[in-house]
Structure formats: C-alpha cells, structure tokens
Backbone as JSON Lines, residues from 0, in Angstrom:
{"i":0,"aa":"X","n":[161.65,226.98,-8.52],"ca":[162.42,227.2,-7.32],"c":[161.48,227.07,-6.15]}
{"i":1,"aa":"X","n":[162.38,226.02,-5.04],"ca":[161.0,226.1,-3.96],"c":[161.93,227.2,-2.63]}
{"i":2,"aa":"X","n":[161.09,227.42,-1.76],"ca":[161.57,228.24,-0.59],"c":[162.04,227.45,0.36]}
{"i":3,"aa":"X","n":[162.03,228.0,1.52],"ca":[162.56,227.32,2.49],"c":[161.29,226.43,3.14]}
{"i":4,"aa":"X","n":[160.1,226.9,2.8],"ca":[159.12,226.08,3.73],"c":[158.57,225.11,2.39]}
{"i":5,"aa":"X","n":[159.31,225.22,1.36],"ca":[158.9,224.04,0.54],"c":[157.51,225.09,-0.75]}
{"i":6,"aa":"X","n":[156.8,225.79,-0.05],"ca":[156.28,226.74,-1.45],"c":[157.05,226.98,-2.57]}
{"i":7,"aa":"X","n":[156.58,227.05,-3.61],"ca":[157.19,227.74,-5.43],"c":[157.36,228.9,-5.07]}
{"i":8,"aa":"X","n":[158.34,229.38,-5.08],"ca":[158.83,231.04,-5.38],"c":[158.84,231.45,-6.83]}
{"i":9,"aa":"X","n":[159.05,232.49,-7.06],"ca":[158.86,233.13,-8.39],"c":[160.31,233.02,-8.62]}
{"i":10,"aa":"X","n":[160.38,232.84,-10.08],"ca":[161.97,232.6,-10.57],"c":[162.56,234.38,-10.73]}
{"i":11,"aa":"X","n":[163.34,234.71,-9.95],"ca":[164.48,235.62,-9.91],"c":[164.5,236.36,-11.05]}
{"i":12,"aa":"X","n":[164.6,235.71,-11.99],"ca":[164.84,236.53,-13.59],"c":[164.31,235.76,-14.54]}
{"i":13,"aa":"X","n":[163.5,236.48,-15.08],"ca":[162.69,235.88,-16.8],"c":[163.34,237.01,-17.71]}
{"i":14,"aa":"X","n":[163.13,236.3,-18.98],"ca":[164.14,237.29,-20.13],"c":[163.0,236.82,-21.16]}
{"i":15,"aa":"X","n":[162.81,237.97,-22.03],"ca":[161.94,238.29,-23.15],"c":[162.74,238.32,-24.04]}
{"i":16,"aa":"X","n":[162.91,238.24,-25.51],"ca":[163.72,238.55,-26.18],"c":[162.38,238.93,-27.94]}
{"i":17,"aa":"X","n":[163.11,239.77,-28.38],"ca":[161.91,240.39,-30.01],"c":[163.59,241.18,-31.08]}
{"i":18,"aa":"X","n":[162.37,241.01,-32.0],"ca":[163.61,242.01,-32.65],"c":[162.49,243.18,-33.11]}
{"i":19,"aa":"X","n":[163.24,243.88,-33.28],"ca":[162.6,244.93,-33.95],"c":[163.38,245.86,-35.04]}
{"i":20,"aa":"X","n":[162.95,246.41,-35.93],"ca":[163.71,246.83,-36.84],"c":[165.24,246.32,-37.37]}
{"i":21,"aa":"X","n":[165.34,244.84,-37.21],"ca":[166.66,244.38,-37.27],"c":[167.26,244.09,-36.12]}
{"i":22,"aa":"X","n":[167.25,244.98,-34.88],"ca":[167.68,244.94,-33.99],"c":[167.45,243.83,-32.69]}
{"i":23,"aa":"X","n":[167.99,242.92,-32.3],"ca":[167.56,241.78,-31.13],"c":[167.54,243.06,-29.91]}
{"i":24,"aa":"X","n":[166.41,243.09,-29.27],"ca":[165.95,243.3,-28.22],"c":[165.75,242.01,-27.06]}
{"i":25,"aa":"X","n":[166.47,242.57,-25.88],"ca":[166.14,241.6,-24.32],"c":[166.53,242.33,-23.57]}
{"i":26,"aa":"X","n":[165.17,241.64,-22.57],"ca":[163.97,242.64,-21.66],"c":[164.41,241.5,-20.51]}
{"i":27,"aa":"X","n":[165.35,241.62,-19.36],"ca":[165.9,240.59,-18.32],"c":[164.14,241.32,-17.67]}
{"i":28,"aa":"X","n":[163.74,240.87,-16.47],"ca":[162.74,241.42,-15.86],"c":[162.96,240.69,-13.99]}
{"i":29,"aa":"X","n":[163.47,240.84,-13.36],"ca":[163.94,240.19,-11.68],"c":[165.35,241.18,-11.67]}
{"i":30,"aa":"X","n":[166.35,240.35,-10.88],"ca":[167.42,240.29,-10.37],"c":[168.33,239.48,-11.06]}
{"i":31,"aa":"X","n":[169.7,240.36,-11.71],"ca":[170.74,239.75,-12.21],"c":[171.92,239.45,-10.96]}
{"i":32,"aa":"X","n":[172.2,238.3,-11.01],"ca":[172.92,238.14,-10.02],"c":[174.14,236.66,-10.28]}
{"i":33,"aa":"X","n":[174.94,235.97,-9.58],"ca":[175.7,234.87,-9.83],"c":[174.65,233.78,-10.03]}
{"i":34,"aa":"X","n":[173.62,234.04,-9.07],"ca":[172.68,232.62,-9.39],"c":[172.12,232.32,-10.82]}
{"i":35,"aa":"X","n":[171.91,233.53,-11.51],"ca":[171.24,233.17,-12.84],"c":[171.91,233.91,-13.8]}
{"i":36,"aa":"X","n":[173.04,234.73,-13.76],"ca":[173.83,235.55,-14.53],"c":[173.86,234.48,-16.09]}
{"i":37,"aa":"X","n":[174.02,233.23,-15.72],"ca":[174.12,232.54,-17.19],"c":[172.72,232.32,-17.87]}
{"i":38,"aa":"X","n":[171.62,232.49,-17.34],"ca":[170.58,232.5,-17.95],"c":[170.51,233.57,-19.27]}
{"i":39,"aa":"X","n":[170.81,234.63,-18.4],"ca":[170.85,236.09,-19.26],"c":[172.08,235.67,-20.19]}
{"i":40,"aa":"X","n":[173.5,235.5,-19.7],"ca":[174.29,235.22,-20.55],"c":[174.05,234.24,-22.1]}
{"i":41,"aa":"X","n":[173.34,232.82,-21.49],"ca":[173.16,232.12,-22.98],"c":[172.06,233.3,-23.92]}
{"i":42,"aa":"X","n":[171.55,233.45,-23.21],"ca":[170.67,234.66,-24.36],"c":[170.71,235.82,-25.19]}
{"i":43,"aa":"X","n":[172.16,236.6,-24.17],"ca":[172.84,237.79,-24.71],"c":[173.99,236.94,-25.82]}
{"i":44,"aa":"X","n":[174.62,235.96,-25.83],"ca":[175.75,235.57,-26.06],"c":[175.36,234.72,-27.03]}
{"i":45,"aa":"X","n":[174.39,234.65,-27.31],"ca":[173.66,233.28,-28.12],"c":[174.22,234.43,-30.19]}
{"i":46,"aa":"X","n":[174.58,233.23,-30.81],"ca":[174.93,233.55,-32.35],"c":[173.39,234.18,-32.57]}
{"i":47,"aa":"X","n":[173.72,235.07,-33.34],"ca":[171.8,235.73,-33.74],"c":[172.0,235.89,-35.6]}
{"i":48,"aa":"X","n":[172.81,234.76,-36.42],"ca":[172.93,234.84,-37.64],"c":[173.86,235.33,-38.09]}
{"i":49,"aa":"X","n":[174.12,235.86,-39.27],"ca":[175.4,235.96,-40.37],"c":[175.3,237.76,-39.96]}
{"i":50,"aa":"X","n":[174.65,238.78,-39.72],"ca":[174.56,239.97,-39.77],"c":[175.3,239.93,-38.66]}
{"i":51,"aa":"X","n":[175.99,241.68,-38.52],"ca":[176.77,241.65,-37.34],"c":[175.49,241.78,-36.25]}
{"i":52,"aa":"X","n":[175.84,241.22,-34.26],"ca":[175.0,241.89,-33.76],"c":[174.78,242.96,-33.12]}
{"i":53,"aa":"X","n":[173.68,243.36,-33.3],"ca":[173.47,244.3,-32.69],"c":[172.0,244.18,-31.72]}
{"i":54,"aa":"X","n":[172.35,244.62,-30.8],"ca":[171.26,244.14,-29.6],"c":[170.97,245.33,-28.41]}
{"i":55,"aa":"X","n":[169.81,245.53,-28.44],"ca":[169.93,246.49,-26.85],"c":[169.31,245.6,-25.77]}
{"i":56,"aa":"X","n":[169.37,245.59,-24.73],"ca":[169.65,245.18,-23.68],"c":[168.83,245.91,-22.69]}
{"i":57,"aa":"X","n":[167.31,246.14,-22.62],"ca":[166.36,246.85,-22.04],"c":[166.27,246.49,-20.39]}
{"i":58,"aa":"X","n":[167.13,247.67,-19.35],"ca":[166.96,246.96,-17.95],"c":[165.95,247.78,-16.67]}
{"i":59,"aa":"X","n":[165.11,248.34,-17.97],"ca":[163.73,249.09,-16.89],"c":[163.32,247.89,-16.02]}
{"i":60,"aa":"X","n":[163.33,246.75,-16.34],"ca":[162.88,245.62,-15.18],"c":[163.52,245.19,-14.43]}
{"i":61,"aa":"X","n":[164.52,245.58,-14.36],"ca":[165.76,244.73,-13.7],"c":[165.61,245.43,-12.15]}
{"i":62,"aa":"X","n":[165.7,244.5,-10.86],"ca":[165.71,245.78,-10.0],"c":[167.14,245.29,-9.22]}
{"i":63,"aa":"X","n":[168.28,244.34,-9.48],"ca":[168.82,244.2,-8.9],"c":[169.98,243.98,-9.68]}
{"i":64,"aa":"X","n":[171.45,244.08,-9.95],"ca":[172.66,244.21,-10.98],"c":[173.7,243.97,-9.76]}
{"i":65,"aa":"X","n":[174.23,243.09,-9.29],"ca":[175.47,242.43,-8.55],"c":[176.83,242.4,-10.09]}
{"i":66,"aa":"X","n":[178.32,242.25,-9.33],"ca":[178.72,242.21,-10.25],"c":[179.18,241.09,-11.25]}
{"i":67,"aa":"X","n":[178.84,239.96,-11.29],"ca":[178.43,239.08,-12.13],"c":[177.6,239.51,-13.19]}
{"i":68,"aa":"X","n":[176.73,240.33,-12.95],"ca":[176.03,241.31,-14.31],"c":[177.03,241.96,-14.85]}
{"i":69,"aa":"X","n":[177.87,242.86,-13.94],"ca":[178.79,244.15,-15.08],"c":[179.44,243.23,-15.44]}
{"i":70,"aa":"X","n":[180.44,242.31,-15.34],"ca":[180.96,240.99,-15.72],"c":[180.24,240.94,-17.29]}
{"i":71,"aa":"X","n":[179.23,240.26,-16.89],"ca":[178.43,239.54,-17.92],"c":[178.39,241.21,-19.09]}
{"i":72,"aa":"X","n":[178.07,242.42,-18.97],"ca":[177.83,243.91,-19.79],"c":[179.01,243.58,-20.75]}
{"i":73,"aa":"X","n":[180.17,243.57,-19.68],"ca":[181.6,243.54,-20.34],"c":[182.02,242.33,-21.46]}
{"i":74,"aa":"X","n":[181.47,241.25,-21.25],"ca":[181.92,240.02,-22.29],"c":[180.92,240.36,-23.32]}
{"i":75,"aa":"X","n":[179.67,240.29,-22.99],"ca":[178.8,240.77,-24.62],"c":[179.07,241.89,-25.09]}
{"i":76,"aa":"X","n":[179.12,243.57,-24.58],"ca":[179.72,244.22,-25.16],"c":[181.24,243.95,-26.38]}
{"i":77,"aa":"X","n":[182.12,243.19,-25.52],"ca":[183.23,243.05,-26.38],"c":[182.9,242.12,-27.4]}
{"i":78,"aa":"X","n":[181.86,240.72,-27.1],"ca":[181.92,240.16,-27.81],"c":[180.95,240.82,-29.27]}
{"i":79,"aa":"X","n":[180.24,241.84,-29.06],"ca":[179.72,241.99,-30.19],"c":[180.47,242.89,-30.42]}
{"i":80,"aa":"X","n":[181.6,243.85,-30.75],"ca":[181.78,245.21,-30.69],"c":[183.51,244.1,-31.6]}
{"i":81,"aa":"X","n":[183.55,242.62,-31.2],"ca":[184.55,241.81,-31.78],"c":[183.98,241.5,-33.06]}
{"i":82,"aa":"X","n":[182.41,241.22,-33.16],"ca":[181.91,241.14,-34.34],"c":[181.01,241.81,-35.21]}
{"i":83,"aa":"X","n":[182.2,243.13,-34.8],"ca":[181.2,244.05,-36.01],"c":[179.96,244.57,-35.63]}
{"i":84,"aa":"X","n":[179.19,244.0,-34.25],"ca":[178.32,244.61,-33.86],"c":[178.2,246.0,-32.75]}
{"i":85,"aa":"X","n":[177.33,246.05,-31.83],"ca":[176.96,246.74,-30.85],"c":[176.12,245.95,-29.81]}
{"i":86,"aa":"X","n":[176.51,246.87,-28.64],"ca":[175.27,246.5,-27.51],"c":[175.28,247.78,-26.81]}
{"i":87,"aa":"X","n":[173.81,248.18,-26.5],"ca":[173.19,249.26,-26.25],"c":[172.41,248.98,-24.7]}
{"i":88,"aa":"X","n":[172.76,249.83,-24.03],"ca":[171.63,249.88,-22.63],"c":[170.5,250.74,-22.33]}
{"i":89,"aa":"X","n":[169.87,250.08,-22.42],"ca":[168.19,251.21,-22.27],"c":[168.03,251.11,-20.74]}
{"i":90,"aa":"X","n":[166.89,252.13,-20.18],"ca":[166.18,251.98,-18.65],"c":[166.95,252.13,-17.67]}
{"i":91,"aa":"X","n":[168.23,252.57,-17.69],"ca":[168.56,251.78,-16.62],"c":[168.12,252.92,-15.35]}
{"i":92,"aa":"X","n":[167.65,252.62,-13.86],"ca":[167.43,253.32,-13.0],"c":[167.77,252.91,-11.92]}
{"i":93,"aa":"X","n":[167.63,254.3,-11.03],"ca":[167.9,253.3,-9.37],"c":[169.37,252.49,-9.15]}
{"i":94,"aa":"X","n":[169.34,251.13,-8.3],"ca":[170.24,250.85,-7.84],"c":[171.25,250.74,-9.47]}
{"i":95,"aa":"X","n":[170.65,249.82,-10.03],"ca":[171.15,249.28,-11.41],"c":[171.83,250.34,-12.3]}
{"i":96,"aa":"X","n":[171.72,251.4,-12.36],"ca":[172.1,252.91,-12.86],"c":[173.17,253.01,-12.46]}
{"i":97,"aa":"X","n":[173.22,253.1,-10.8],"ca":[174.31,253.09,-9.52],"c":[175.16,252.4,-9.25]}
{"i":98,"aa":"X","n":[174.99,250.99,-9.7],"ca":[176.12,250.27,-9.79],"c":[176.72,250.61,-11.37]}
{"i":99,"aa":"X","n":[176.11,250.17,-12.58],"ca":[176.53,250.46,-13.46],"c":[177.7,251.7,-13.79]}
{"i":100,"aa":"X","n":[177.42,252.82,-12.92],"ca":[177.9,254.26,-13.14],"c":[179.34,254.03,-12.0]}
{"i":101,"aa":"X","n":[179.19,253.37,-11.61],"ca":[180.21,253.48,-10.51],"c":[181.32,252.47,-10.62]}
{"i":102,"aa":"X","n":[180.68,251.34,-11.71],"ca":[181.82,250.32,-12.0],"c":[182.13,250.79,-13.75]}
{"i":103,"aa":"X","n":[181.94,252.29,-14.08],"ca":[182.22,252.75,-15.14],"c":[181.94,252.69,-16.6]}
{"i":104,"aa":"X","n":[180.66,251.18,-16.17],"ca":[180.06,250.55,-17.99],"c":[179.45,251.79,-18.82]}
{"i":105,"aa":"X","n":[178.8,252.74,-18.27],"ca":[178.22,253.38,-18.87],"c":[179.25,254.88,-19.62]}
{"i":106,"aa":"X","n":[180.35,254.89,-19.63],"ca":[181.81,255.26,-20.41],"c":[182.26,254.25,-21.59]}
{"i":107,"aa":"X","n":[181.75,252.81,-21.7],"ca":[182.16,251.75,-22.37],"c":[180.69,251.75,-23.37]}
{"i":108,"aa":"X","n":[180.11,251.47,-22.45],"ca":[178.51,251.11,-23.2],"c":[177.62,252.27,-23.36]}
{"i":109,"aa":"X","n":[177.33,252.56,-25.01],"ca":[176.09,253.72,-24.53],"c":[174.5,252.74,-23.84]}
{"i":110,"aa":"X","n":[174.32,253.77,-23.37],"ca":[173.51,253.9,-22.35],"c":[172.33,255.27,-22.7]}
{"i":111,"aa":"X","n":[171.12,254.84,-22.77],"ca":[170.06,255.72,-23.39],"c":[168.85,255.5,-21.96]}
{"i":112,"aa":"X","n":[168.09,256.32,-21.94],"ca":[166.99,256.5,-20.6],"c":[165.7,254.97,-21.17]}
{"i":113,"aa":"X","n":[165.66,255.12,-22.91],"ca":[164.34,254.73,-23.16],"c":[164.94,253.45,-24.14]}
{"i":114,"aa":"X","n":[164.21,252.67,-24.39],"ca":[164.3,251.38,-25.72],"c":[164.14,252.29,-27.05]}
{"i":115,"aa":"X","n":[163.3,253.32,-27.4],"ca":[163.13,253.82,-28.38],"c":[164.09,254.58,-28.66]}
{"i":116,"aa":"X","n":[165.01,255.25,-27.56],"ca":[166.23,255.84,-27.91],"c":[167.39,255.4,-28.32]}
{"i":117,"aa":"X","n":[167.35,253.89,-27.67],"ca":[168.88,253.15,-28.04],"c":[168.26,252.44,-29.36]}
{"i":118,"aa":"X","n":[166.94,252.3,-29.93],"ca":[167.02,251.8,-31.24],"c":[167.45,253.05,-31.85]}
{"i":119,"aa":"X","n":[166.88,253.95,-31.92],"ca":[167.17,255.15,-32.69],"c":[168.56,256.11,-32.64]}
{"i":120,"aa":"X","n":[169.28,255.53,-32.12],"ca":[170.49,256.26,-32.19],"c":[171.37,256.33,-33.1]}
C-alpha cells in the first residue's frame, strides 16, 4: 500500500494463523475494517478439513473493529456452529470490546480475556 505522497505504508491488517491442540488459532494484528474485512474473512472461512471447526479468533492485536468485522464474527460464528464446530473470542479490549459489547456478539460468541482460556474452556 502506498500513501498519499507515494511512500509504502504498513498494511492495515496481517493475520497469523497455528493450531494448537487441535484447535485453528488466528491472531488478525492492525485494523478490521471494509477495506480488508475479506482478508480476515478468506482465513476465518477457509475449509480447515473433515473435523468439525473449531477456531479461536485471538483480537489482543486488533486495535480497530468497524462493522464489517461484527458482520464478518456473525457469518463464521454461524458458519462453524452450522458445522458442528465453534468460534471462540480471546483479548478482546478497548474500543474492540466496545463495539463488540454493544452490537451484542459477545451474548452469541463466548468471549474469554486470554487465548489460553478460550482453548481451555
């Protein structure tokens, strides 16, 4: 991405993805927003094999959640919760907490403070 004076800016959102104990872990790390909401989407939404999925969704990095994100919470939630799986929210703080809590995901989606808690639940 270049800026307005033509410099490389840093890309908005990078996504990590691991499994651990069975579980697909992704770590968004920028701003979820309409501009890159499908980035995160092919990754949350992506087939992860014959097991149902189950995935947490770590957003200690995230510092920005527009609603094209709760959007995006709501289709992977259902879509794994359609196949037998789960999706879990770790970290969430600050603004991202605040929107989340106020557009009601966190009544739909559990929602844990830490990654080690939403594996272990």
């Amino acid at each position: 991405m270049t800026g307005f004076d033509g410099a490389a800016q840093p890309d908005p959102l990078s996504i990590i993805t691991d499994t651990i104990e069975g579980v697909r872990v992704v770590v968004p790390r920028g701003e979820i927003d309409f501009g890159n909401r499908d980035h995160l989407a092919r990754t949350l939404l992506a087939p992860g094999g014959t097991a149902p999925p189950r995935t947490v969704l770590d957003l200690s990095d995230v510092t920005f959640m527009d609603s094209s994100g709760i959007n995006l919470l709501v289709v992977a939630h259902r879509t794994a919760v359609d196949a037998k799986g789960w999706l879990r929210l770790a970290g969430l703080h600050g603004t991202v907490l605040r929107v989340v809590r106020m557009a009601g995901i966190d009544a739909a989606i559990p929602c844990y403070t830490t990654l080690r808690y939403a594996l272990h639940a």
